[in-house]
N, CA, C and O of each residue as an XYZ file, in Angstrom:
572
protein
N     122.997    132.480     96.399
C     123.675    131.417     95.673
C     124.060    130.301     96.646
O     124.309    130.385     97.849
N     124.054    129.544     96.072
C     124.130    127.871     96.713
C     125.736    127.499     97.057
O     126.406    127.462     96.025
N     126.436    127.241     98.182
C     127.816    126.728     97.889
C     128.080    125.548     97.284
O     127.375    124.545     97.398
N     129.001    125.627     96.688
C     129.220    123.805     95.695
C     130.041    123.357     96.866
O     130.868    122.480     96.617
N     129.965    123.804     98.115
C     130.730    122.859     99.089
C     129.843    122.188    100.455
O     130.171    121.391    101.333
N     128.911    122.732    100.239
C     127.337    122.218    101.172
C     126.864    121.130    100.445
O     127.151    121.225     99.251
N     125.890    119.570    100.911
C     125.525    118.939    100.974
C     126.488    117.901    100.829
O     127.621    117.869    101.311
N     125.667    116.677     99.794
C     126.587    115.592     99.318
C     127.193    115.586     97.950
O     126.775    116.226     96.985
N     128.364    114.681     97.984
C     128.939    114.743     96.504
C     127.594    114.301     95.386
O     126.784    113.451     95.754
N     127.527    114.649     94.673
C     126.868    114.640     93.461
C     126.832    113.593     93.281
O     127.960    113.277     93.660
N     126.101    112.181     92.778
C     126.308    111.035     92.048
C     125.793    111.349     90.574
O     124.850    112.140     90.587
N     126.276    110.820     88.992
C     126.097    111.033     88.252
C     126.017    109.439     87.520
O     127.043    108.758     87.504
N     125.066    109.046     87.079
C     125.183    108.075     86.106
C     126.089    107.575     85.053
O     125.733    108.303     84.127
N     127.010    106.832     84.574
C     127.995    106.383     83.591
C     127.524    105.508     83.214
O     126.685    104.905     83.884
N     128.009    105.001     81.624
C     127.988    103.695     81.547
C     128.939    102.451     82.143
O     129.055    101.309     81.698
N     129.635    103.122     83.406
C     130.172    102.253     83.930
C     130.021    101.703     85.706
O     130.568    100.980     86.539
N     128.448    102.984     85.455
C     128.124    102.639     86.688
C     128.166    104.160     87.128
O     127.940    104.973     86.231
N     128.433    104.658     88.430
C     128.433    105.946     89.077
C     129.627    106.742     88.906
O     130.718    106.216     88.687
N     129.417    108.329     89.022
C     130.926    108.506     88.680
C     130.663    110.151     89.475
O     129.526    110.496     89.793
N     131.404    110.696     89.622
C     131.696    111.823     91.102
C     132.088    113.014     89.915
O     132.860    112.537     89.084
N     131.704    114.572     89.625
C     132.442    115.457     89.117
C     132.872    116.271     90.309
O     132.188    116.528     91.299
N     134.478    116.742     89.987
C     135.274    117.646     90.795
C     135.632    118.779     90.117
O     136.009    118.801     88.945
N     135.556    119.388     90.589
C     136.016    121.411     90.002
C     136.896    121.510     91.456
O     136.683    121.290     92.648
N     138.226    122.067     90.445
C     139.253    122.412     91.875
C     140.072    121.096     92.908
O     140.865    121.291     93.829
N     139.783    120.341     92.611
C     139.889    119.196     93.947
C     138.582    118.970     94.572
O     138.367    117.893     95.127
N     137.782    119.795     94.535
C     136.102    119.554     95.155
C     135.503    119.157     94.430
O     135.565    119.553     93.267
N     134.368    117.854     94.981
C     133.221    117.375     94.294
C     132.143    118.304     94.726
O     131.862    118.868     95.784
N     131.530    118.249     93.264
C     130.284    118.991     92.861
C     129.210    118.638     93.918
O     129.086    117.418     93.810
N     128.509    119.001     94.724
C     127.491    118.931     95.407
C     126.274    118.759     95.146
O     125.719    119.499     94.334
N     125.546    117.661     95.833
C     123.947    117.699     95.571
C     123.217    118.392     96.126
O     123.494    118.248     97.317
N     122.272    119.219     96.011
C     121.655    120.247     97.194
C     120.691    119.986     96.976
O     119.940    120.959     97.041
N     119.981    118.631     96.584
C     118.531    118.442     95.895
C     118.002    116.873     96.644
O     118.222    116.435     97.773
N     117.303    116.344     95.596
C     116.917    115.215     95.980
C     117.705    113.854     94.934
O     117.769    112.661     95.229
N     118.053    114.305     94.104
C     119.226    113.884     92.846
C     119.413    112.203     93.513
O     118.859    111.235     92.991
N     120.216    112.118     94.633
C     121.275    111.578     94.939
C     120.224    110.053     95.147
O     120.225    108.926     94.651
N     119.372    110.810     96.192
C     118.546    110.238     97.414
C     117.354    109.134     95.595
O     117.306    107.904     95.563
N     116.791    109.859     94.690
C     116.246    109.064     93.775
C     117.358    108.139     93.035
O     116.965    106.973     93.081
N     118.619    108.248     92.365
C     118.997    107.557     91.804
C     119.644    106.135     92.744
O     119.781    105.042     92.194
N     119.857    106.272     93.629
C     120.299    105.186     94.376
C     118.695    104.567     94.808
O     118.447    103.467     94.314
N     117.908    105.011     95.437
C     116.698    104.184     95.325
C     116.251    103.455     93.942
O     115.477    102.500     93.989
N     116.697    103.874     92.875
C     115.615    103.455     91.464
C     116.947    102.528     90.974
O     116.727    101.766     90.032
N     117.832    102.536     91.345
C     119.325    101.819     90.505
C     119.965    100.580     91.627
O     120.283     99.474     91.191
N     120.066    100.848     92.743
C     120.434    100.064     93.814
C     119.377     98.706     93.777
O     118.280     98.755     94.334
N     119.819     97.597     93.109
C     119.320     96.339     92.974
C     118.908     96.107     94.637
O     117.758     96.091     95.074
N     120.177     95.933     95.438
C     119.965     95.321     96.760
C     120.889     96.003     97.650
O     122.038     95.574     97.541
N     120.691     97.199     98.738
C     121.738     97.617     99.234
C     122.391     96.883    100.226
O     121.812     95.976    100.824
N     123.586     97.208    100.457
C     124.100     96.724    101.309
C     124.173     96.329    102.897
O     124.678     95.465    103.614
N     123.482     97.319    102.985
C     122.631     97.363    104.366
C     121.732     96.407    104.608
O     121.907     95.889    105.712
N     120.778     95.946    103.959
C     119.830     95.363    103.980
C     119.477     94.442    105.380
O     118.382     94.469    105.941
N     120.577     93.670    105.791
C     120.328     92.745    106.223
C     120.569     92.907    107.922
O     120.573     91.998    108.753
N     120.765     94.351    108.144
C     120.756     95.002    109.392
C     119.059     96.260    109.648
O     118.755     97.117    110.477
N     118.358     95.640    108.344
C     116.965     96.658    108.739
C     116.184     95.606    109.375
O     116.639     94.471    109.515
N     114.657     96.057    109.885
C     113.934     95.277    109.186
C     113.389     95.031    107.893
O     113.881     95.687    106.974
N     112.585     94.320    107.657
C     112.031     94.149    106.454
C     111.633     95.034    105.424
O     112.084     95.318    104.314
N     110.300     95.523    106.357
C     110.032     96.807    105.385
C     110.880     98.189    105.485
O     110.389     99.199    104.980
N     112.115     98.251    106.113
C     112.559     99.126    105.595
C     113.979     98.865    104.715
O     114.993     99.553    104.600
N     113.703     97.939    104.313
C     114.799     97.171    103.044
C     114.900     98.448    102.055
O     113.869     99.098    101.885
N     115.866     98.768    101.516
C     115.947     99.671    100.056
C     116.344     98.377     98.708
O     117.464     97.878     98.608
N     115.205     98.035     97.811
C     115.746     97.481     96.714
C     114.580     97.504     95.743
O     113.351     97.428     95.729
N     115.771     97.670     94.830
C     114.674     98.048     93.530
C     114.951     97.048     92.419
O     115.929     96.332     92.205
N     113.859     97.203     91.810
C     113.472     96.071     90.851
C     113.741     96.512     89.374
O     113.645     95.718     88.438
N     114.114     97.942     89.212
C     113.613     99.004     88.108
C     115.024     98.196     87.093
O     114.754     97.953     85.916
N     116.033     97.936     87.462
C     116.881     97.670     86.610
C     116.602     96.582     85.429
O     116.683     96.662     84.203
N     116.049     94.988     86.780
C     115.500     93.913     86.199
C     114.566     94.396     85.667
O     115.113     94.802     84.641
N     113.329     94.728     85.558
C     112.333     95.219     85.004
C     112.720     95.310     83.418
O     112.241     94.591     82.542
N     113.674     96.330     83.235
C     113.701     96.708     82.056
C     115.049     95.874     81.303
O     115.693     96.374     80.381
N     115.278     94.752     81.789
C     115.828     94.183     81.557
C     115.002     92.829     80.309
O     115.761     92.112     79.657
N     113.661     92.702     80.182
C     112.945     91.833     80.349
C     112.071     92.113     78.291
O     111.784     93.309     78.240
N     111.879     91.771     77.608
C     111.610     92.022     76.501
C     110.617     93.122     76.527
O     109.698     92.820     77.288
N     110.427     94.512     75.872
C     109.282     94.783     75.844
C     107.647     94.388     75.883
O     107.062     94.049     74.854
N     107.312     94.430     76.541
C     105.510     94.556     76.736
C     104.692     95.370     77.265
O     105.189     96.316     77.876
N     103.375     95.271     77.205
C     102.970     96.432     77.968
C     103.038     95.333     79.386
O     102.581     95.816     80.422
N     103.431     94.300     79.440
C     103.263     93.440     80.686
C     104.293     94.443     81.487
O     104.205     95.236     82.425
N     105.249     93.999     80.657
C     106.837     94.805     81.266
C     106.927     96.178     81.848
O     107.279     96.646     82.931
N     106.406     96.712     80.547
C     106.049     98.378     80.865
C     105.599     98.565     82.533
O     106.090     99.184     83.477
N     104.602     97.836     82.385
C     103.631     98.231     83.807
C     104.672     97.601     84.825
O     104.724     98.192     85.904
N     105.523     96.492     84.673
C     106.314     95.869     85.799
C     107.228     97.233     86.152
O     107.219     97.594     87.329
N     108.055     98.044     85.139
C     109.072     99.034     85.092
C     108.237    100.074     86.211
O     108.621    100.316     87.355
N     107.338    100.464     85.733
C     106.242    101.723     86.776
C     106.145    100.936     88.220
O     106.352    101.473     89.308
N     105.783     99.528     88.010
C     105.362     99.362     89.495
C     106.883     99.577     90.122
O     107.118    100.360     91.042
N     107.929     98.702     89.432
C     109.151     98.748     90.484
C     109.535     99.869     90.676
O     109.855     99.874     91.864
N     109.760    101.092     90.158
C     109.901    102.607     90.539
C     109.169    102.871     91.579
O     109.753    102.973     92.658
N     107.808    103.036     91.527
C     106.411    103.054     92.292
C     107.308    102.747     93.563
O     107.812    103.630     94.257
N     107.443    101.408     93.776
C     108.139    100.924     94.747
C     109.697    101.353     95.318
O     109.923    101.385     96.527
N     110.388    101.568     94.642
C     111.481    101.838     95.016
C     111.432    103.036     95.759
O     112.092    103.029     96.799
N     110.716    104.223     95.436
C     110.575    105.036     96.123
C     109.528    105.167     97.345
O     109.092    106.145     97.952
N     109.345    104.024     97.437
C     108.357    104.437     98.556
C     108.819    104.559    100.189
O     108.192    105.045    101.130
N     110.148    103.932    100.152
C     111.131    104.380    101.526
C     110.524    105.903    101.266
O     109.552    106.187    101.967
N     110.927    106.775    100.461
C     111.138    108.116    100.702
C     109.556    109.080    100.925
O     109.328    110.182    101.426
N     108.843    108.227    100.398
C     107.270    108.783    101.088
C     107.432    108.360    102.387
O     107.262    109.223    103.248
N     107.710    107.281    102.734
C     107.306    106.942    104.289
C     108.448    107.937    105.112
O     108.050    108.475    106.146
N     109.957    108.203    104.634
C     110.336    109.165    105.730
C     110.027    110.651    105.223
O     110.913    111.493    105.363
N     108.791    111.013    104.631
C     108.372    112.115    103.918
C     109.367    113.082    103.338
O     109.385    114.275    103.643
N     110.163    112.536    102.522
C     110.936    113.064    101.643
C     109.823    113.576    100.670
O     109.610    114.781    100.538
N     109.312    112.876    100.177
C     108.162    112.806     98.906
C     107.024    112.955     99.629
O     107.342    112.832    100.812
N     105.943    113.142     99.530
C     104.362    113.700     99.661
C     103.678    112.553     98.428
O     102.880    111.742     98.899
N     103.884    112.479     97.279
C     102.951    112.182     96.236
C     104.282    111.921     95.248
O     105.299    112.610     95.170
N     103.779    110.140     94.187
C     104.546    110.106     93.453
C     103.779    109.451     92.087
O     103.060    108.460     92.218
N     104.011    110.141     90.658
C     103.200    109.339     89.932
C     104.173    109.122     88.523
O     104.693    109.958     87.784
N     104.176    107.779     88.495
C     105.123    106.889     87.598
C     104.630    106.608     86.116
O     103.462    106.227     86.197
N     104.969    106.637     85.053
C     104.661    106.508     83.358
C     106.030    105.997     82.760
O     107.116    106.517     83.016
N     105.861    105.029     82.021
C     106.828    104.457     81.373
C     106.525    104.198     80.470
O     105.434    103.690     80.731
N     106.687    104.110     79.068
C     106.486    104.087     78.156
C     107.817    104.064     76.961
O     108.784    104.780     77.224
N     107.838    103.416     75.941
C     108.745    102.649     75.108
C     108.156    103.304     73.654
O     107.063    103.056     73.144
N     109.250    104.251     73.122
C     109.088    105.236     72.392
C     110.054    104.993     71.185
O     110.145    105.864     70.319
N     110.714    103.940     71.109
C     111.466    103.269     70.115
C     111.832    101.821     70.300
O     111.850    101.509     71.490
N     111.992    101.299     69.855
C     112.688     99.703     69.652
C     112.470     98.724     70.631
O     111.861     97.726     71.016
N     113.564     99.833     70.861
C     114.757     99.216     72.317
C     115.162     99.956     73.171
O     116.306     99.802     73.600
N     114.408    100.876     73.611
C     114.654    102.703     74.460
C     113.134    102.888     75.548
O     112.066    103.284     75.081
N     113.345    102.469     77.215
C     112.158    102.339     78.112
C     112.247    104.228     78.105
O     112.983    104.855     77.343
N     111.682    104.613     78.732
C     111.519    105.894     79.404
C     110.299    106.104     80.359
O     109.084    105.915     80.297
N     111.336    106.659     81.416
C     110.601    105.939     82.549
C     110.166    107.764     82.960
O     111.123    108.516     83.140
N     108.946    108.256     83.060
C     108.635    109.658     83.863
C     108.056    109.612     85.251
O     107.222    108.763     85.565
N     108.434    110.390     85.954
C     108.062    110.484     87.601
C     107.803    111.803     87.780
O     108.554    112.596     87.213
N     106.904    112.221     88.445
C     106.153    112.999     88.626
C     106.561    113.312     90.606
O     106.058    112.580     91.458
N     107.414    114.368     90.938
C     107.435    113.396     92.214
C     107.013    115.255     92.928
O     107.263    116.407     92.573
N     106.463    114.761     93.770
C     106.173    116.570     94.923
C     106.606    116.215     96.122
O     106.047    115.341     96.785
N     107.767    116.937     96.554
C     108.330    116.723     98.096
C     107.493    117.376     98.915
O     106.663    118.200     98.531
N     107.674    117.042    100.046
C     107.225    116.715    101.207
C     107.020    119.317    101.779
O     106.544    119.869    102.772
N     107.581    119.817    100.678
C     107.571    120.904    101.066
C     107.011    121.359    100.157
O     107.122    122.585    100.184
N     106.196    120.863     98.970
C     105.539    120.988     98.036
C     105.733    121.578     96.387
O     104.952    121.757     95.453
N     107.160    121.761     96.582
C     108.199    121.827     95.491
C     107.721    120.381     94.736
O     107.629    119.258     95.232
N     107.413    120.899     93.149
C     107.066    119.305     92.189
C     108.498    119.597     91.138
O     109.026    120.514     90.510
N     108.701    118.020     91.471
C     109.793    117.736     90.319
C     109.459    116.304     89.170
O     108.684    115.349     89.216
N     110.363    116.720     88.317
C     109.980    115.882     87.156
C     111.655    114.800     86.703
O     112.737    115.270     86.352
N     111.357    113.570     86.853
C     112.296    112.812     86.217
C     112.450    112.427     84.701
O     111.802    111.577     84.090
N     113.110    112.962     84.391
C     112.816    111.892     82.719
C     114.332    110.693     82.659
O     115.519    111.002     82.548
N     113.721    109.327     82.780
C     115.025    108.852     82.745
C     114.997    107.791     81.477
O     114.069    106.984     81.432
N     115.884    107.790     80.574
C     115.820    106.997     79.462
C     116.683    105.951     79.393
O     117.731    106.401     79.856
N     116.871    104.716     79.059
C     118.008    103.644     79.055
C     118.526    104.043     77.335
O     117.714    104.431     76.495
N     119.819    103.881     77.088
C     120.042    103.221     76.066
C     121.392    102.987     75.600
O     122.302    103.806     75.466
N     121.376    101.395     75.313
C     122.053     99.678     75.780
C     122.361    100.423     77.099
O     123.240    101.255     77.326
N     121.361     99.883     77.954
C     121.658     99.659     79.473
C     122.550    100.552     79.915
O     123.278    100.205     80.845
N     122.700    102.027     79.290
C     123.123    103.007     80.241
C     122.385    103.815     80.227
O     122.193    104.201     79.074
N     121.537    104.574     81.303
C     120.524    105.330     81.704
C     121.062    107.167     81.517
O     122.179    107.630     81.747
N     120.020    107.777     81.110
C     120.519    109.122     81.049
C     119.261    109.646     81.789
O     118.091    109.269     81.732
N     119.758    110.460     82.380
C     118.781    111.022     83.333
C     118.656    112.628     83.370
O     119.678    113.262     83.105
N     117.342    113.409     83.716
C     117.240    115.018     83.707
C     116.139    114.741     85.535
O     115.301    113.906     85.877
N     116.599    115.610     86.035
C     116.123    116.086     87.565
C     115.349    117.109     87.022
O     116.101    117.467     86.116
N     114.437    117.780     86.949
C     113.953    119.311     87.236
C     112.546    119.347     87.902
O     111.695    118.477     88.085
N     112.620    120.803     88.225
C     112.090    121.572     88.633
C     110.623    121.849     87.710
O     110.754    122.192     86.534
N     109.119    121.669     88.349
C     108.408    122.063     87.632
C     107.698    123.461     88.224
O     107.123    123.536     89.310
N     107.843    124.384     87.407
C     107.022    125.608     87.600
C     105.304    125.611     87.860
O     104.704    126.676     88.011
């Protein structure tokens, strides 16, 4: 069994932005890759930025993207900026292989799937859905 007191605090999506769960006085722990994807795919422009070089900037486009009226123009913009956002984490081989699908399954509802295999050959699956501009997200594990 895993301690809930090893790694990093957990980040969890809100509609008010990020938000921390605690059991006991302790935050819940990430022991995964959780943390390391949602701040790449959500982080417009980090803060850091302007102490890297270039290409190792972290900023993602995925927010604007789906910000933008449905199309399949759009669609494909949403995949590429994911595509991209994660690609810091192939280059410090966090990730091995990443393959992006987005697709718009109601109205006004993107859903964005990632296909991602770390670097130890463990494959995981994102399903992340917007709706009004608060994202719900599932991490797992594919068998």
């Amino acid at each position: 069994m895993t301690s809930r007191y090893l790694g990093d605090p957990l980040l969890l999506l809100t509609e008010e932005g990020a938000d921390m769960e605690f059991i006991d006085g302790q935050p819940t722990m990430d022991h995964d890759i959780s943390n390391q994807i949602l701040i790449s795919l959500y982080t417009n422009t980090w803060w850091a930025n302007p102490l890297l070089p270039i290409d190792e900037r972290l900023e993602s486009g995925v927010e604007n993207a789906t910000l933008q009226p449905i199309t399949s123009t759009s669609l494909n913009a949403v995949s590429a900026a994911a595509t991209r956002a994660l690609q810091p984490l192939i280059k410090a081989k966090v990730l091995s292989e990443l393959k992006a699908q987005v697709v718009n399954k109601t109205s006004s509802q993107i859903i964005i799937y990632l296909l991602l295999k770390l670097s130890n050959g463990t494959i995981k699956q994102l399903i992340a859905a917007n709706a009004n501009r608060y994202w719900q997200y599932v991490l797992r594990t594919v068998e």
